[in-house]
C-alpha positions as CSV (number, residue, x, y, z in Angstrom):
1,X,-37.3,37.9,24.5
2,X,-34.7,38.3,21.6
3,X,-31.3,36.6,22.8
4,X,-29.6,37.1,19.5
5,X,-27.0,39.3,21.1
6,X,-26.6,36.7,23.3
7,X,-25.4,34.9,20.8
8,X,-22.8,36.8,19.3
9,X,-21.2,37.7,22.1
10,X,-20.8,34.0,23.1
11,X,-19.1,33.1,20.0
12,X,-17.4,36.0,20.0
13,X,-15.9,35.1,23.2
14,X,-15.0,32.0,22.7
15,X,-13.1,33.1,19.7
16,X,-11.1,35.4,21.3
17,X,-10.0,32.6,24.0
18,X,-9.3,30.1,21.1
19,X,-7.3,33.2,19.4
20,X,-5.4,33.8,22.8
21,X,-4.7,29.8,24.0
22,X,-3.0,30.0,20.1
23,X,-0.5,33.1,21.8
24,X,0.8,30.2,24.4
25,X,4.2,28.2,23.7
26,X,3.9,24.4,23.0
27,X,3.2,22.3,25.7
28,X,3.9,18.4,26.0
29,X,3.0,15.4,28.3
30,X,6.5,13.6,28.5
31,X,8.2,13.5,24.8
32,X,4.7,14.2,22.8
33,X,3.8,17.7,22.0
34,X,0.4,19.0,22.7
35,X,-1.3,20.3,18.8
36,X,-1.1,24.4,19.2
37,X,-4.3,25.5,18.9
38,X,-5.1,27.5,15.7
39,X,-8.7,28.3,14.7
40,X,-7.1,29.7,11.3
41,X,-5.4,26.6,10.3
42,X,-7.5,25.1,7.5
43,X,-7.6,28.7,5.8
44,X,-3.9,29.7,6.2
45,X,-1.7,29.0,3.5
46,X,0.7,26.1,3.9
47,X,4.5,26.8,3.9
48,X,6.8,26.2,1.6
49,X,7.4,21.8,2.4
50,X,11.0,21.2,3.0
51,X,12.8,18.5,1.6
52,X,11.8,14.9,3.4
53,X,14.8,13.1,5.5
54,X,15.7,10.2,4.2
55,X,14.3,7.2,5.4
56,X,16.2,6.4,8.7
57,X,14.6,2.9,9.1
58,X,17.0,0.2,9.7
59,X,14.9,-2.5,8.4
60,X,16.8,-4.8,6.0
61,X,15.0,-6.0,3.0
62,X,15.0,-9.5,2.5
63,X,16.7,-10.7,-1.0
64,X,13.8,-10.7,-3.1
65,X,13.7,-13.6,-6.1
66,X,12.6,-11.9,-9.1
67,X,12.0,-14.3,-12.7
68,X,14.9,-14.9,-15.3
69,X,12.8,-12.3,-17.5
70,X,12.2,-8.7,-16.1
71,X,10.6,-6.0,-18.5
72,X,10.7,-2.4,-17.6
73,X,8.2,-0.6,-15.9
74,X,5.4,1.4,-18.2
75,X,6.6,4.8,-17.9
76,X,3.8,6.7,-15.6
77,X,2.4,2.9,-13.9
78,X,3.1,2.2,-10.8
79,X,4.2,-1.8,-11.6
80,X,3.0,-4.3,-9.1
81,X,6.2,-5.5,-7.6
82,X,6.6,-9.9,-7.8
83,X,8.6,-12.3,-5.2
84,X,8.9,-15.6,-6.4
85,X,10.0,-19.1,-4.3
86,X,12.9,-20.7,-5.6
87,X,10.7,-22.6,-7.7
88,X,9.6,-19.4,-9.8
89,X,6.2,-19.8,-8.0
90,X,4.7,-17.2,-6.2
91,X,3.8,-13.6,-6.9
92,X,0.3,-13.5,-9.1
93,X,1.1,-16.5,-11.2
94,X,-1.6,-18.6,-10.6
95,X,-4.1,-15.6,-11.2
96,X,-2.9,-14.1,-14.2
97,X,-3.3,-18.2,-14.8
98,X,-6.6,-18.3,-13.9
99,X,-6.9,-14.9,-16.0
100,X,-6.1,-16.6,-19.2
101,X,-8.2,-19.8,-18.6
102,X,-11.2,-18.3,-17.4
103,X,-13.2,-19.5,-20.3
104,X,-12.6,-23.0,-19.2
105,X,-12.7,-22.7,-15.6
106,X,-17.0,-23.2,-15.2
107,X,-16.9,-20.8,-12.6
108,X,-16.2,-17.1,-12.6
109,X,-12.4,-15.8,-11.7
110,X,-12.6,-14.5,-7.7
111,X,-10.5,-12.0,-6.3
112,X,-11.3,-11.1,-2.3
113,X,-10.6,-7.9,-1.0
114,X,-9.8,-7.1,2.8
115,X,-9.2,-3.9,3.5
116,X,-10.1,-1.3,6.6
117,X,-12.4,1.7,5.7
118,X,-10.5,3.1,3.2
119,X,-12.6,0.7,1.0
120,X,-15.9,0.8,3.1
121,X,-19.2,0.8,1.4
122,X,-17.6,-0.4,-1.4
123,X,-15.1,2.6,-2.3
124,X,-12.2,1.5,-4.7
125,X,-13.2,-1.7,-4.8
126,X,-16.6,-0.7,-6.6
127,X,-14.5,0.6,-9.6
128,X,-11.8,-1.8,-9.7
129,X,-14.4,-4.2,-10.2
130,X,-16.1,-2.7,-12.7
131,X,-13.2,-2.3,-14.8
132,X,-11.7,-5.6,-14.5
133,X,-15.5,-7.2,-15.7
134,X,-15.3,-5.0,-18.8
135,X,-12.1,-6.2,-19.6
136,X,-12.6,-9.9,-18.6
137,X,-16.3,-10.3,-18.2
138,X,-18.7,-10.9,-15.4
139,X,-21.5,-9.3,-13.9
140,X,-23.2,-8.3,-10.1
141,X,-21.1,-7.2,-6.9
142,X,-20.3,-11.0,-5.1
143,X,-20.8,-10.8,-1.7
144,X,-23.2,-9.0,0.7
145,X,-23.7,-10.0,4.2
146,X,-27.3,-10.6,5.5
147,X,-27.5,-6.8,7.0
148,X,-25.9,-4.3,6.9
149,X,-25.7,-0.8,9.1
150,X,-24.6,1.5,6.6
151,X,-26.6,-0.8,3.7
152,X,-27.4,3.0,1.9
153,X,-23.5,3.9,1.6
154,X,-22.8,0.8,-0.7
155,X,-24.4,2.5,-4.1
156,X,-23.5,-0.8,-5.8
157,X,-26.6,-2.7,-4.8
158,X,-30.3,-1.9,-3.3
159,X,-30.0,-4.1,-0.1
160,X,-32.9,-4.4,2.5
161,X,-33.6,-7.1,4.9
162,X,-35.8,-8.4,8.1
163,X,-35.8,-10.7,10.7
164,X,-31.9,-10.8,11.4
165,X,-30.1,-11.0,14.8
166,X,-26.9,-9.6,13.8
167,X,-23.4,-9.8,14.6
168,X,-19.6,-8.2,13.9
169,X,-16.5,-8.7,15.3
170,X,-16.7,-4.3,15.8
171,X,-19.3,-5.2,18.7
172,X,-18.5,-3.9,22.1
173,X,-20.3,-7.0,23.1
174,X,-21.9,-10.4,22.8
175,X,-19.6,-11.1,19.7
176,X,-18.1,-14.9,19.4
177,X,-15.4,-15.5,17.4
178,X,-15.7,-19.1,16.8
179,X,-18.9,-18.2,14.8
180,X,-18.2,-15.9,12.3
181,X,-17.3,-16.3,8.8
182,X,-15.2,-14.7,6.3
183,X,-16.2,-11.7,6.9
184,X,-16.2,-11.1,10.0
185,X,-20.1,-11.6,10.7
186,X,-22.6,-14.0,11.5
187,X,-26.7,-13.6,11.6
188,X,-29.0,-15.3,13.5
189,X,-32.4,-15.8,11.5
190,X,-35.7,-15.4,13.2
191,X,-39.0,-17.1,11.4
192,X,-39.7,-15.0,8.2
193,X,-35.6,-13.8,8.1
194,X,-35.0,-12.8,4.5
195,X,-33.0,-10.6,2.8
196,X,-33.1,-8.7,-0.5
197,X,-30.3,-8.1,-3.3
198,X,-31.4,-5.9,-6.1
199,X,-28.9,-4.9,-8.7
200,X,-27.9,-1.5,-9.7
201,X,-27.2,-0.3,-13.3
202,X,-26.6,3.7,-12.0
203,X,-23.3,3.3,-10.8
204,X,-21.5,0.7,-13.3
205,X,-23.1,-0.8,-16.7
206,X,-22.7,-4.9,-15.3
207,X,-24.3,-4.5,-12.0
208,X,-28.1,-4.1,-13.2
209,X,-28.2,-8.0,-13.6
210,X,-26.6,-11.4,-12.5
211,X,-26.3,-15.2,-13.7
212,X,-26.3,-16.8,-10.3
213,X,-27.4,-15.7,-6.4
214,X,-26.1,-17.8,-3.5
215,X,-26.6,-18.2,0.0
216,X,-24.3,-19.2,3.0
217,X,-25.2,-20.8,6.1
218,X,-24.5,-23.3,8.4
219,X,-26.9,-25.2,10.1
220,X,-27.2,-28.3,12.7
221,X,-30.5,-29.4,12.2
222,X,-33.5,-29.0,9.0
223,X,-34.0,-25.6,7.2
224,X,-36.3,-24.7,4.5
225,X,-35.6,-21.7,2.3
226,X,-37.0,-20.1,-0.6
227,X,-36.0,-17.7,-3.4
228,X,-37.9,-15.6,-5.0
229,X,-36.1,-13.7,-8.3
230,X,-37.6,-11.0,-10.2
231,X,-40.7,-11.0,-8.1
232,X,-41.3,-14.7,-9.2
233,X,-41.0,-17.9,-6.6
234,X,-38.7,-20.0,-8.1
235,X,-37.5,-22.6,-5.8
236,X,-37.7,-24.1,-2.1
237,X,-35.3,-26.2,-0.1
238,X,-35.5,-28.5,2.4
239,X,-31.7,-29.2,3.9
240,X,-30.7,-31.5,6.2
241,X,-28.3,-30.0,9.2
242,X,-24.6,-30.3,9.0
243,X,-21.4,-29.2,10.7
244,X,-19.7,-27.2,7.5
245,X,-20.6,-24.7,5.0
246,X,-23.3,-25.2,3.1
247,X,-25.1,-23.1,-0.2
248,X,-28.0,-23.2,-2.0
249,X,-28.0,-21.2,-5.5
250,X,-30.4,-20.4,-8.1
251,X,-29.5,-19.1,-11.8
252,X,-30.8,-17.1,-14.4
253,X,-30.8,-13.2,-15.6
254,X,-31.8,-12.0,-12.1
255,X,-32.1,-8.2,-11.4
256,X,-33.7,-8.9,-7.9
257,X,-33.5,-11.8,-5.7
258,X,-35.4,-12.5,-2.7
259,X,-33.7,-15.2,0.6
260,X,-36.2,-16.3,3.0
261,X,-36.0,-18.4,5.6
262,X,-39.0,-20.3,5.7
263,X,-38.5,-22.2,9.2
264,X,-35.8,-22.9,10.8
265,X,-35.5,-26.3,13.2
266,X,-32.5,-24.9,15.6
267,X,-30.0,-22.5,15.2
268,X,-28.9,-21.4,12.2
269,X,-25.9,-19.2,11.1
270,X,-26.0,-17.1,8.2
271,X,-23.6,-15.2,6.5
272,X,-24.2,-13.7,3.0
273,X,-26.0,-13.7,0.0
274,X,-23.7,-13.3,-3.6
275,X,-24.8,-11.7,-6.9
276,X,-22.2,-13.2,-9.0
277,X,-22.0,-15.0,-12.8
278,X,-21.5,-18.0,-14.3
279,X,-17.6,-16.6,-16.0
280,X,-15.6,-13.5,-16.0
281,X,-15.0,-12.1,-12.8
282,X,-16.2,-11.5,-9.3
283,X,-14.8,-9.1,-6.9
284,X,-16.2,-9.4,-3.1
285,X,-14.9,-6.7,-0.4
286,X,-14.3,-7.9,2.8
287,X,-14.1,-4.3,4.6
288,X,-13.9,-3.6,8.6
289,X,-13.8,-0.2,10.0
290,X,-10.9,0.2,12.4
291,X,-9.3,-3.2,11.4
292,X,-5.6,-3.7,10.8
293,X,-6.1,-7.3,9.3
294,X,-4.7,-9.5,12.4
295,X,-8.0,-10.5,13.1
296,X,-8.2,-12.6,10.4
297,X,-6.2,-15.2,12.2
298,X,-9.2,-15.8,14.6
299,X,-11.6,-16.9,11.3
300,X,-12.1,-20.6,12.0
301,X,-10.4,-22.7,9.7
302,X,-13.0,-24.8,8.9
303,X,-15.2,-22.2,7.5
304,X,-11.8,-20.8,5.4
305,X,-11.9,-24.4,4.1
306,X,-15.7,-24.5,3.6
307,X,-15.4,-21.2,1.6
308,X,-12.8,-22.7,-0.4
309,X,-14.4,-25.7,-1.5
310,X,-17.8,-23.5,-2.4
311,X,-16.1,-20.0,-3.7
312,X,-12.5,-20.6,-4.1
313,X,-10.3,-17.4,-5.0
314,X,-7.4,-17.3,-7.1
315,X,-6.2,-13.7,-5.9
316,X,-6.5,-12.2,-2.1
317,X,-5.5,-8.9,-1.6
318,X,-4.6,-7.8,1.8
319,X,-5.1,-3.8,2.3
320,X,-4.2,-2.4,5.3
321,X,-2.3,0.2,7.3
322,X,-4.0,3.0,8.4
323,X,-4.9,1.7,11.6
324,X,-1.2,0.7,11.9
325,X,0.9,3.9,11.1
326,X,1.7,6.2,14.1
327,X,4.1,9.1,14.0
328,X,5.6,7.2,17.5
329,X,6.5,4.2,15.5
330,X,9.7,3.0,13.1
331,X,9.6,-0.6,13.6
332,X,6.4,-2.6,13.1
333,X,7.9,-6.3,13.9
334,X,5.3,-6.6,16.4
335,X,2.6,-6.0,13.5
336,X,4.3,-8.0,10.4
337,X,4.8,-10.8,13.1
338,X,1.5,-11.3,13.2
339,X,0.5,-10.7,9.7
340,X,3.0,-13.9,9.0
341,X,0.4,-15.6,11.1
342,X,-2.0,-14.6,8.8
343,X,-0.9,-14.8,5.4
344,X,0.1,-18.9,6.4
345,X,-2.8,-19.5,7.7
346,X,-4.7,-17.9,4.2
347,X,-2.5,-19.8,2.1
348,X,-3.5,-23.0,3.9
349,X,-7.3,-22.8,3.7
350,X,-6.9,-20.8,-0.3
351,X,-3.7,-23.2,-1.7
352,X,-4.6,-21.9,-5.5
353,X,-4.8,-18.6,-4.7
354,X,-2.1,-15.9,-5.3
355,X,-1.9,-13.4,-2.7
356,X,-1.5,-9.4,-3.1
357,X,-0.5,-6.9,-0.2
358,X,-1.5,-3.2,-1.3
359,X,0.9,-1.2,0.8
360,X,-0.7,2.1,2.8
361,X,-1.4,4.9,1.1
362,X,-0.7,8.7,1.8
363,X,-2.2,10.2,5.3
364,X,-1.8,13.4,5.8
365,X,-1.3,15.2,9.4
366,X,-0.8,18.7,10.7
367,X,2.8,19.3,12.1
368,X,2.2,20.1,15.8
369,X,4.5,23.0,15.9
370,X,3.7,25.1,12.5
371,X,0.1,23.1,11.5
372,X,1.6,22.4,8.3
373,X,0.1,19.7,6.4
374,X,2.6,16.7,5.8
375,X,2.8,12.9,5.7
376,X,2.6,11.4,8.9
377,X,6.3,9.9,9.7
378,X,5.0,6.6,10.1
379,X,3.7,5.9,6.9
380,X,7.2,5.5,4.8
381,X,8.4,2.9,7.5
382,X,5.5,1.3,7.2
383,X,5.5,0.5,4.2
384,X,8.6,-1.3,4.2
385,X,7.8,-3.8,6.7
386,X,5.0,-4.5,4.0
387,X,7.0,-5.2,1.5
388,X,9.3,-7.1,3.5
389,X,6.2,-9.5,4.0
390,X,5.5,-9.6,0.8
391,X,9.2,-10.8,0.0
392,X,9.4,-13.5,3.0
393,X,6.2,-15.2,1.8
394,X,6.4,-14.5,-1.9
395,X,3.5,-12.6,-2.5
396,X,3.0,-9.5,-4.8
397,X,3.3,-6.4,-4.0
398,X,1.9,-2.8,-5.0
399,X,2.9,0.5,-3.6
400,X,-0.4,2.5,-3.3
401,X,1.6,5.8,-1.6
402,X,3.8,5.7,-4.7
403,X,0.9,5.8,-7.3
404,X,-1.1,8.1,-5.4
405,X,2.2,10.9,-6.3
406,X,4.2,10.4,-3.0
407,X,4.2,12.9,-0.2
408,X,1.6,15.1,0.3
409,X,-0.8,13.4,-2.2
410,X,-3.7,12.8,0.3
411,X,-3.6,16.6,0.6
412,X,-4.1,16.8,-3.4
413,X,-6.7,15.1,-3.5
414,X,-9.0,16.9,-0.8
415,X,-7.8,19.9,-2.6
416,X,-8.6,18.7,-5.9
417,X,-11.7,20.4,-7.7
418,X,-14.1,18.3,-6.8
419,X,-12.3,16.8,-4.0
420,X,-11.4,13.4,-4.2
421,X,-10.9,12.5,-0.4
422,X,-12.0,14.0,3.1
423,X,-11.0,16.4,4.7
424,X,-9.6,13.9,7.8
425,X,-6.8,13.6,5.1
426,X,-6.8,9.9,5.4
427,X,-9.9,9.1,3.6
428,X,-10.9,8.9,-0.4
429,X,-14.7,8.7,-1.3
430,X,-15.7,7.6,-4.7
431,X,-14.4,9.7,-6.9
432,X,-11.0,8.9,-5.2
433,X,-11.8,5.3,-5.2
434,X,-12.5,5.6,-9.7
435,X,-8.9,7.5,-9.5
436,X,-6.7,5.2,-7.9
437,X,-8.5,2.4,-8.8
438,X,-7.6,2.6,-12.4
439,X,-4.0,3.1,-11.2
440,X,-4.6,-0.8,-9.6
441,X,-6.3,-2.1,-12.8
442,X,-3.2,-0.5,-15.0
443,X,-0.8,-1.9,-12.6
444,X,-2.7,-5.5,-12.9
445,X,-3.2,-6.1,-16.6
446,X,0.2,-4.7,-17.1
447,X,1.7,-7.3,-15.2
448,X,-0.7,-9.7,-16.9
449,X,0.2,-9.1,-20.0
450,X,4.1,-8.7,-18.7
451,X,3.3,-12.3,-17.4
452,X,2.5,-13.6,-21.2
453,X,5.6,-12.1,-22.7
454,X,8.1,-13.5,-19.7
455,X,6.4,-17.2,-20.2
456,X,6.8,-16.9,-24.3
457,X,10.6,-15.8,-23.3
458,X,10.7,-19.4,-21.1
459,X,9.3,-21.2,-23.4
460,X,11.8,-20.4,-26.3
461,X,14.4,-17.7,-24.7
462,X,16.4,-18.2,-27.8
């Protein structure tokens, strides 16, 4: 029996009740108004935006110190903003430092990226890295935990593995804190564990190969390990157990490396495997859906200090905010207070390291009344309290909602041709992440080279 007029009239009825709950006037539960229903909204032409408010926040800025030697902005670059101690210290000293003695440093340059989903699978951080290697050098895509349940998204390296009992601090359940690592994860191996990194020339030119592969693990009793690169056995280990971080690397021009765990005497923790070089620069992204970047408080100190003494960084950016702004919210003391938490406890365990907070960017909600699209009012306060954090503990500090054009700039770039971010109007995807990531890299060797002027100016001001 046909049932295609079944059909029609179905949807045609709930149409017409979608059309008619549109007719009702707004509702609201307490002091928050209910979203009008309006089945036309994504098709209807915005209005004419009025002019923004200004910014009622009563947050006062703490005095910033700025050096002696201050050059103008590049017209059109969104500079990255510097807070120094009363020393001069501070700001991204010590990695523009790094930066210019990188050839004498034996070890790549590392910069490590937290961030929320706005740089999952590798978005933004994929290009930024790419074009800070072709400008400094380096090769592969640093660190990849042992599994990964989106492994596909990240187009930046072929990842497969087997054998894994895995855990994130996103479980529901069974997750222990005390156990993870820098990331966030930890993974239990079974008996034939390994994992597979295989690099990937389609999506930028220094990511087909690698100087160096590493592992991380901790273990309390013997392990034996093998790696395998380029379809070749290479090497095996037998380690002895120990309380701290331990790694294990092999070196050479490897396109594909192969972990194993061979046997395992008692519980072993793993945490990644790295395709890195031997100079230039690495980049690793330390992404969590949903996060906000408190929980990096509960990452053991110990492993903070293990991580140091095997892959020291000289720059930490801290990239958060989305899961922070709410239009209900002006005052986000109760979030930068425990971000200080955080940012003491990071430059405790990473002493060398300069630190850089990357200030929300643009996200874009419909006005409940009119479903006009517009910023969403907490964003601009926000903001603010992030750069007040950046002044107390004299860190840099970048403006993303600036560079991205202000308000309304989420909504440009869904509506750019083709579209640079989703239609959720709070996410970019790749092509996104290649557009504002060059605004990042401009705003970074910018300041670099505006670093090598002001320290030519100290050293003979006359």
């Amino acid at each position: 029996m046909n049932r295609l007029s079944h059909t029609f009239w179905l949807t045609a009825g709930v149409v017409a009740t979608l059309l008619a709950l549109h007719a009702l006037p707004s509702l609201r539960i307490g002091d928050r108004p209910l979203r009008r229903v309006d089945v036309l909204a994504d098709v209807r032409p915005d209005p004419v935006r009025e002019a923004l408010p200004a910014d009622t926040d009563t947050l006062v800025l703490p005095p910033p110190t700025r050096p002696d030697y201050v050059d103008t902005c590049k017209t059109g670059v969104t500079c990255v903003e510097e807070f120094l101690d009363s020393a001069g210290g501070g700001g991204l000293q010590r990695f523009y430092e790094a930066l210019a003695h990188r050839h004498t440093l034996d070890r790549p340059v590392r910069i490590a990226y937290f961030g929320d989903s706005f740089i999952e699978g590798d978005i933004f951080t994929a290009d930024l890295r790419a074009m800070l290697q072709e400008r400094y050098g380096g090769r592969g895509v640093g660190y990849v935990p042992m599994t990964n349940r989106f492994a596909g998204f990240r187009p930046t390296v072929r990842h497969t593995f087997q054998g894994w009992e895995s855990h994130s601090r996103t479980d529901s359940v069974g997750f222990r804190r005390a156990l993870q690592d820098i990331s966030g994860h930890y993974f239990i191996p079974r008996r034939g564990a390994e994992v597979t990194l295989a690099g990937q020339g389609k999506y930028a030119s220094r990511l087909d190969t690698c100087g160096v592969s590493s592992v991380y693990f901790i273990t309390t009793d013997s392990l034996y390990l093998s790696a395998e690169v380029n379809g070749r056995p290479v090497r095996h280990w037998a380690l002895a157990g120990d309380s701290v971080l331990q790694t294990v690397s092999v070196e050479g021009r490897i396109g594909k490396v192969r972990w194993k765990v061979e046997r395992c005497d008692s519980v072993a923790r793993f945490f990644a495997a790295t395709l890195d070089d031997t100079t230039g620069i690495t980049l690793d992204n330390f992404s969590t859906r949903g996060s906000n970047g408190t929980q990096l408080e509960h990452i053991p100190f110990p492993v903070l200090s293990g991580y140091n003494q095997l892959r020291a960084y000289d720059l930490i950016v801290l990239h958060y905010g989305l899961n922070v702004a709410s239009a209900s919210v002006s005052n986000y003391t109760y979030y930068t207070d425990r971000l200080d938490r955080v940012v003491e406890r990071l430059k405790r365990a990473f002493p060398q390291a300069s630190f850089l907070v990357v200030g929300v960017g643009d996200r874009d909600v419909r006005d409940p009344e009119t479903g006009a699209l517009k910023t969403q009012s907490g964003i601009r306060p926000l903001l603010r309290y992030q750069q007040a954090l950046a002044i107390r503990h004299h860190l840099a500090f970048w403006n993303l909602f600036e560079a991205m054009g202000g308000e309304g700039s989420m909504q440009q770039l869904v509506d750019s041709k083709p579209p640079m971010a989703n239609h959720d109007y709070t996410h970019i995807n790749f092509r996104g992440g290649r557009h504002l990531a060059a605004l990042l890299f401009e705003a970074l060797t910018y300041g670099q080279e505006n670093y090598e002027r002001r320290k030519a100016y100290e050293n003979n001001p006359y």
